[in-house]
N, C-alpha and C positions, 0 to 999 in steps of 0.2 A: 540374666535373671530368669528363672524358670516360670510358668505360670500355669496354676491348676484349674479349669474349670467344671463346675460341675449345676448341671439343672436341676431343682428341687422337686420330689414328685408332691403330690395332694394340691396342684393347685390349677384349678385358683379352688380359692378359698373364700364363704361366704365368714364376714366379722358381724362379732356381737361385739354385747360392751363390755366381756369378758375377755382378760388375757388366752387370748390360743398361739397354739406353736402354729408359725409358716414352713412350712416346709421338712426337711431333714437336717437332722444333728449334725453342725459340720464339724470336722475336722480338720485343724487348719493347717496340720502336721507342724511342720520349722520354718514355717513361713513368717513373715513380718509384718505385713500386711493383709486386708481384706474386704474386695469391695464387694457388696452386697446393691445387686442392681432389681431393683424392686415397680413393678409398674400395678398399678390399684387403678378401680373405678369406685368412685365414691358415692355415685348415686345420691340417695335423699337422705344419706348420712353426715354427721360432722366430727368432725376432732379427733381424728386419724392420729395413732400414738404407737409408734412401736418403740422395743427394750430389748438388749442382748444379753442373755443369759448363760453362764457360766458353768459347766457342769467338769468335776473330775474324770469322772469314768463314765464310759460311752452309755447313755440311756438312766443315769443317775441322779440324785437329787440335785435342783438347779439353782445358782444362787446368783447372786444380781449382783452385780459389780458401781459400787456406791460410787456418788460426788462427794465430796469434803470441799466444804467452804468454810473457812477462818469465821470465826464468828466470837472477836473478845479474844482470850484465851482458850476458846473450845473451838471444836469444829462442827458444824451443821450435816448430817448424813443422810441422805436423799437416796433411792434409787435415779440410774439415770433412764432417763426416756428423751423420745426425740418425738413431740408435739406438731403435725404437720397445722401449721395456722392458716392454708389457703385449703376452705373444701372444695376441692376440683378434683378430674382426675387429674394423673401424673405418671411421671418415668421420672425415678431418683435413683442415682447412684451417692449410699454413702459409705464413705471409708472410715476401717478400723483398722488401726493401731493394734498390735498382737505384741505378747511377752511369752515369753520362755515357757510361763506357767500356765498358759491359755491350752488346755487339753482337749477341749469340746466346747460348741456353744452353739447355740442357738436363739432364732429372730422369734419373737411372738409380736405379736400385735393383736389392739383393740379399736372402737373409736365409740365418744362421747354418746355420742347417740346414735340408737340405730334405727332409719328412717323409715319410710313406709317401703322402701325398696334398699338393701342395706346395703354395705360398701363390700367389693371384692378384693384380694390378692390377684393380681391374675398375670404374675409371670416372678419368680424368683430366682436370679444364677446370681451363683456365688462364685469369686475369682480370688485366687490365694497369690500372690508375690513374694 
């Protein structure tokens, strides 16, 4: 099994409490997997949230890849986000699942509040399987 890596440039990155892109639009080519190893200082901020966003065509409009929860006879449609619930810093690796139709995407993150001294990105590599 082949493996691609690649460093993300723009970082680190200082967050507000606005969605920003981390790093560079990956491409995940024919891969199947994708780990996204992400290390932040969180400083005097809290509630660290990143989301992976979908885009068709390289640098195009981005669209968010929903949850569907059963809810009755309907289903509940949420964007997904991944809520970090300890404010500390950290080093996370987390794994995505990739389909056929994953052409581009990209990590943005924000967090809840931004403290008197805000949270960083400060290291992003992205590894394809």
């Amino acid at each position: 099994m082949s493996k691609d890596v690649a460093h993300s440039t723009g970082i680190p990155l200082t967050l507000t409490a606005s969605w920003q892109q981390v790093g560079d639009e990956i491409d995940p080519g024919n891969y199947t997997n994708l780990l996204l190893w992400v290390k932040w200082t969180i400083n005097n901020s809290t509630n660290l949230t990143f989301r992976i966003l979908h885009r068709h065509d390289s640098g195009g409009a981005d669209y968010v890849y929903p949850l569907m929860t059963p809810n009755g006879s309907n289903y509940l449609v949420e964007a997904e986000e991944f809520e970090i619930n300890v404010d500390a810093d950290a080093n996370y690796v987390y794994s995505v699942p990739l389909a056929v139709q994953d052409q581009y995407l990209v990590l943005q993150a924000k967090v809840g509040t931004v403290g008197a001294t805000a949270a960083t990105i400060d290291g992003l590599i992205h590894t394809a399987h």
